[in-house]
N, C-alpha and C positions, 0 to 999 in steps of 0.2 A: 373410461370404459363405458360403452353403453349397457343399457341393464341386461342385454344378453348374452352380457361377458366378451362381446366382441371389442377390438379396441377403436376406441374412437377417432379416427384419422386427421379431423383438428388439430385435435390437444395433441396426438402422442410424437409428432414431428417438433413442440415446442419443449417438451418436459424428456423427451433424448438432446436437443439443443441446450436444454439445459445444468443436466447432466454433466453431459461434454466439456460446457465451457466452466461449470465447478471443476471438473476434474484437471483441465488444462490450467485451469487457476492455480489449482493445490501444489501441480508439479511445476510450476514456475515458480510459485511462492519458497518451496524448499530448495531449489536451484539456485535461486539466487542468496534463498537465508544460507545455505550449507557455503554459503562464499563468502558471503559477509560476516559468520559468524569469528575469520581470521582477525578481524578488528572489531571484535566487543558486539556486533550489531545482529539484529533481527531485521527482515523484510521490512516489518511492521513500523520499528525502530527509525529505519532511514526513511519512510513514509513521511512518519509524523516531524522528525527532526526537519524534512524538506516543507512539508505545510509547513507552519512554525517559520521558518526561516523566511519564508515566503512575503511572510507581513512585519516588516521591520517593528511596528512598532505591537508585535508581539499579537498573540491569541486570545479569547476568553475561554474557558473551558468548556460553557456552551459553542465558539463556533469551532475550535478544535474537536467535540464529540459529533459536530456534524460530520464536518471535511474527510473524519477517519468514519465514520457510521457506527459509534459507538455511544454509551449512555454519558454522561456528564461525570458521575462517581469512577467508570472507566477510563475515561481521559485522564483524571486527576491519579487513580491508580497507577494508567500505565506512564506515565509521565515523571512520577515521580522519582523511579532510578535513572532515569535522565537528567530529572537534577541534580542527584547525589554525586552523577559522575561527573558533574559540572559541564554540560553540553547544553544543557536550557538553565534557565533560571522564571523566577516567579515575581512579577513584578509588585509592588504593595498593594495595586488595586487586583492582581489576582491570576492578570494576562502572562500568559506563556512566552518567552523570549529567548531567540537562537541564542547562545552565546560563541564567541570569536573560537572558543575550543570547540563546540558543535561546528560550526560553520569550516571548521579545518576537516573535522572527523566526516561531515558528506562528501567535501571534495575529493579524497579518501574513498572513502565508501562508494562513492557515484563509479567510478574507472571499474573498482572489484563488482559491482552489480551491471555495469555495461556490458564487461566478457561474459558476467556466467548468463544474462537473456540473451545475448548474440547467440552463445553456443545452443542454448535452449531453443531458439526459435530455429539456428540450423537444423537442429537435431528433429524438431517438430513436424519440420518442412513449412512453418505457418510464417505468413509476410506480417512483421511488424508493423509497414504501412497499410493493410492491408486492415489490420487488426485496429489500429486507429482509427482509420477512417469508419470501419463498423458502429464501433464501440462508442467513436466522439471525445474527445480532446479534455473534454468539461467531464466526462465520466472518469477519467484519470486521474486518479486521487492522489497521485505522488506526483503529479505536476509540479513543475517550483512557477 
């Protein structure tokens, strides 16, 4: 806003963009949770289970609270009913580690979250490729 209350045409095309793509976020995010929630999982859940997997020889919780964007006591939070249900494990030096039952449970998981972003992006009318190519590959935190 400029000081005489008129809006400032810069900014206000970047802070409705971003808006927008919170919002597009949030209804993807429960789209896909409300489908994976039939096998045990959160969005979030099969995010980090796919980082994690990603590095055979496992995580530290520093670069697992990078990868997800969260704090280092949060990684080890959210991480650890993932191990209780034995999908990850905790190696002695500390590092995060798929286990053979996680790595069955994304395989899993991956098909039930492919249908419900398909349907979500039909339904959107927004090109996945489209959205990649904006957004960048390396922005993709659920990359495996």
């Amino acid at each position: 806003m400029n000081p005489d209350g008129t809006a400032d045409s810069a900014s206000e095309p970047n802070l409705e963009a971003a808006l927008a793509l919170a919002s597009a976020t949030g209804s993807l995010e429960t789209a896909i949770g409300t489908a994976l929630s039939r096998v045990g999982l959160s969005f979030t859940d099969l995010r980090r289970l796919r980082i994690i997997g990603a590095q055979p020889q496992g995580l530290t919780r520093e670069d697992l609270a990078e990868a997800m964007g969260e704090t280092r006591s949060q990684a080890i939070r959210s991480s650890g009913p993932l191990v209780k249900l034995g999908w990850l494990s905790r190696a002695e030096s500390g590092e995060f580690i798929l286990t053979d039952s996680g790595r069955h449970l994304i395989d899993q998981a991956e098909g039930i979250a492919e249908k419900a972003a398909a349907r979500w992006f039909t339904d959107s009318g927004l090109s996945p490729s489209e959205v990649i190519a904006s957004v960048g590959p390396d922005r993709s935190a659920s990359s495996r």
